[in-house]
N, C-alpha and C positions, 0 to 999 in steps of 0.2 A: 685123675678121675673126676674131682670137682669140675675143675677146666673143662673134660670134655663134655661133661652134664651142660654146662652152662654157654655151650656155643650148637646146643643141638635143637635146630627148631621143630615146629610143627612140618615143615616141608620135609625135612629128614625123614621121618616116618613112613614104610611102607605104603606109598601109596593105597594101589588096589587092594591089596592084603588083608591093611589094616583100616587106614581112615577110610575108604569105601564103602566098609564091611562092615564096621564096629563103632564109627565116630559119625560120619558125615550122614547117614539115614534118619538121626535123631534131632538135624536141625531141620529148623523150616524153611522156604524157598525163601524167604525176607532172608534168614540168616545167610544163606548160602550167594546171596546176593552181594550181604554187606560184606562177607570175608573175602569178595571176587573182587571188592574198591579196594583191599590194604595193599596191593603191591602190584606187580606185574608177573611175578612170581606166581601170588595165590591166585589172579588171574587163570594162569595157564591152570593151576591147579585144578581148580571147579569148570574151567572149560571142558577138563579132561570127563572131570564126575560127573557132570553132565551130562557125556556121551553114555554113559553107563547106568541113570537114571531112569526108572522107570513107572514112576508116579510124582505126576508135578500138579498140584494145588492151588491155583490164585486166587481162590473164591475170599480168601481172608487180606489177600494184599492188594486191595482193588488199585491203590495208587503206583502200580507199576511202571518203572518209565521205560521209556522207547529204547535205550540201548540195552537194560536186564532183557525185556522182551526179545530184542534181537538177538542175545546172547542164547537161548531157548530154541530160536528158529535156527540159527548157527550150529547146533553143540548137540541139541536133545532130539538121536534117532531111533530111541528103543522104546521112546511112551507108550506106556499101556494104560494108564487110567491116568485121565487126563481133567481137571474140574477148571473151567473158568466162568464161571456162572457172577452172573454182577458187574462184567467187567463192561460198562453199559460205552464206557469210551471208545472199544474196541470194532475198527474197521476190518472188512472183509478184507481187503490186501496183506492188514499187517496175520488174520489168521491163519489165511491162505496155504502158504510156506511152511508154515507148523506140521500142518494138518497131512501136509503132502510129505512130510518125511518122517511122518510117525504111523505106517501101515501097518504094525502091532494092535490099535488099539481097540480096546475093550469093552473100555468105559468112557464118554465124552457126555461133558455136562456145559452147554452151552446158554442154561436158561437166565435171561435177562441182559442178554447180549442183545441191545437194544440196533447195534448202529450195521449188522449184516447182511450179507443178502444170500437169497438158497445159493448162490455161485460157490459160497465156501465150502458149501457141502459136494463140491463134484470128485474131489480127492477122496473121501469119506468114499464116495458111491463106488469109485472104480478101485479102489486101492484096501481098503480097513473091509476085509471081509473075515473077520473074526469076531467084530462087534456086537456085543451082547447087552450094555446098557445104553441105551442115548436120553438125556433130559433135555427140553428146546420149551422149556415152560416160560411163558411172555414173551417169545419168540415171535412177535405178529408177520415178521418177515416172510414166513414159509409158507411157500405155495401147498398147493394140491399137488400137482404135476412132479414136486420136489421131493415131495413125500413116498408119491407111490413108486418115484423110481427109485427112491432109497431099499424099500422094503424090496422090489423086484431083486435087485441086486446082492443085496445083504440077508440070507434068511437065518443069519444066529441069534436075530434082535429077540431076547427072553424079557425085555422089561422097556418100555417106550411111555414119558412122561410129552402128552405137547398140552398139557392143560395152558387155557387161556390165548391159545393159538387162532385167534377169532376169526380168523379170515378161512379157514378150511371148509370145505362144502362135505357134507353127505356123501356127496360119492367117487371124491377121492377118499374119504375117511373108508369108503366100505373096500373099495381095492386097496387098499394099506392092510384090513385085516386080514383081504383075501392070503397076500401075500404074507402073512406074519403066523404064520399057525404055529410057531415057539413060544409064542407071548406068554407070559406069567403074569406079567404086571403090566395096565395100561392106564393111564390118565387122559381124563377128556375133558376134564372139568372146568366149567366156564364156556364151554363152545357150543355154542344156539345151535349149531348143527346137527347137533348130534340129537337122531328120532330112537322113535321105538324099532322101526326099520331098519338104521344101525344096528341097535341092539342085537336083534334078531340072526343079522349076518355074524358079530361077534361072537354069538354062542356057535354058530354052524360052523366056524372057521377055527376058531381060538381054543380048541378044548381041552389046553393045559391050562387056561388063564385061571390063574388063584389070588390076585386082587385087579377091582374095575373100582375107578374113581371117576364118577359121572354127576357129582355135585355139582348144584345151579347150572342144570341142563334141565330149561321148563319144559320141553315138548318131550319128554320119556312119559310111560306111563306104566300101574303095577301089572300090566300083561305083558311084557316085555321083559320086567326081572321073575315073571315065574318062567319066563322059558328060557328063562337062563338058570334058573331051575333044574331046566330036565335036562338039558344042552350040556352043561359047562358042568362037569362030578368033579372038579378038584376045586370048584370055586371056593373063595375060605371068607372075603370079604367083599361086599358092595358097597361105596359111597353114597348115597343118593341125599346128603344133605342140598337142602337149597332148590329142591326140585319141588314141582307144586301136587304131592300127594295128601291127602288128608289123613288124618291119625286113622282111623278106621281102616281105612287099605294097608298100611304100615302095620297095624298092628296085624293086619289078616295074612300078611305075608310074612311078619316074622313069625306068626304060629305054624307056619306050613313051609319053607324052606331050608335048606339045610345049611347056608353059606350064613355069616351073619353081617348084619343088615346095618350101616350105620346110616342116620338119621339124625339126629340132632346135637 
């Protein structure tokens, strides 16, 4: 009995059954990394888990190298929530491949992926139409033209972060809402583009939206959030910090609106 305790490894164990199910969901992609270095064995091992994976994280392990990463685009085709936000090293070729054999996904948090171009996103547009979060915040990459055809394509988007996306004009931002009328959650915040005239189209379009983040957008103004006011009945939260209202309007609209109002 001893004897055979002591010749029985980690690999021993039911794979799918057990370590799939009950052990391997508790490490972190770092860990699952470094247990894929100890052999060629565990290698196969997590190549396997991998296939079976369905929420991979980088946002914490920005120093990824180029063959774990390939190990991902190799192995991982079930992603449904997907985060690599930070990972500013990251070129469009090496996303590319990912993106394109992960048609599940859900949730894709691309924000501060500085070195992309909207090309990454053409897998995303034809292929992930079940996508319901997208984040692309410091994303300066993204066109207009990239945008709206994302939205034309995809209408499950319930929550869209492109705050600080500076380069987007007014009127792809108004056909992105056109097309988004799932919206719940939007970020706009930091983008000069965005007018009172946005707004206006947001409330007409968006009438599930239940939070708007439109902080340090100076050309909005408070006729614009009363009519999102009468427009928008699930709205719950406004941003408008950093926008150029004066206390008196602020206060006259938090006395009279129903959504609440953040300001300072």
């Amino acid at each position: 009995m001893d004897q055979t305790c002591e010749s029985t490894s980690l690999l021993d164990v039911l794979w799918e059954d057990v370590l799939f199910k009950y052990v391997f969901p508790y490490l972190s992609i770092k860990d699952c990394f470094n247990l894929r270095r100890v052999s060629k064995s565990f290698e196969a091992l997590m190549n396997t888990y991998f296939l079976t994976i369905k929420h991979v994280d980088l946002s914490q392990h920005r120093d990824v190298k180029e063959d774990e990463f390939n190990a991902l685009i190799c192995h991982c085709h079930n992603i449904q929530h997907l985060n690599l936000s930070g990972l500013g090293f990251m070129p469009s070729r090496s996303l590319e491949p990912l993106l394109r054999n992960n048609a599940n996904l859900t949730y894709l948090n691309l924000s501060g992926c500085v070195n992309l171009t909207p090309n990454c996103l053409q897998s995303v547009i034809l292929k992930c139409k079940n996508l319901k979060i997208l984040k692309l915040r410091n994303c300066s990459w993204l066109t207009g033209g990239c945008l709206v055809t994302l939205a034309f394509h995809i209408g499950s988007l319930t929550e869209v972060d492109l705050a600080h996306c500076s380069f987007l004009e007014a009127d792809s931002l108004s056909l992105f809402t056109f097309h988004s009328k799932r919206l719940q959650s939007l970020s706009l915040s930091g983008i000069f583009s965005v007018t009172d005239s946005l707004l206006y189209n947001i409330a007409h379009y968006c009438k599930l939206l239940e939070l708007l983040d439109v902080s340090n957008c100076p050309n909005i103004t408070d006729s614009s959030i009363r009519w999102l006011d009468r427009e928008c009945r699930h709205l719950k939260l406004v941003n408008i910090r950093g926008c150029l209202l004066d206390n008196q309007a602020v206060h006259e609209l938090r006395s009279s609106i129903h959504f609440k109002l953040f300001w300072t």
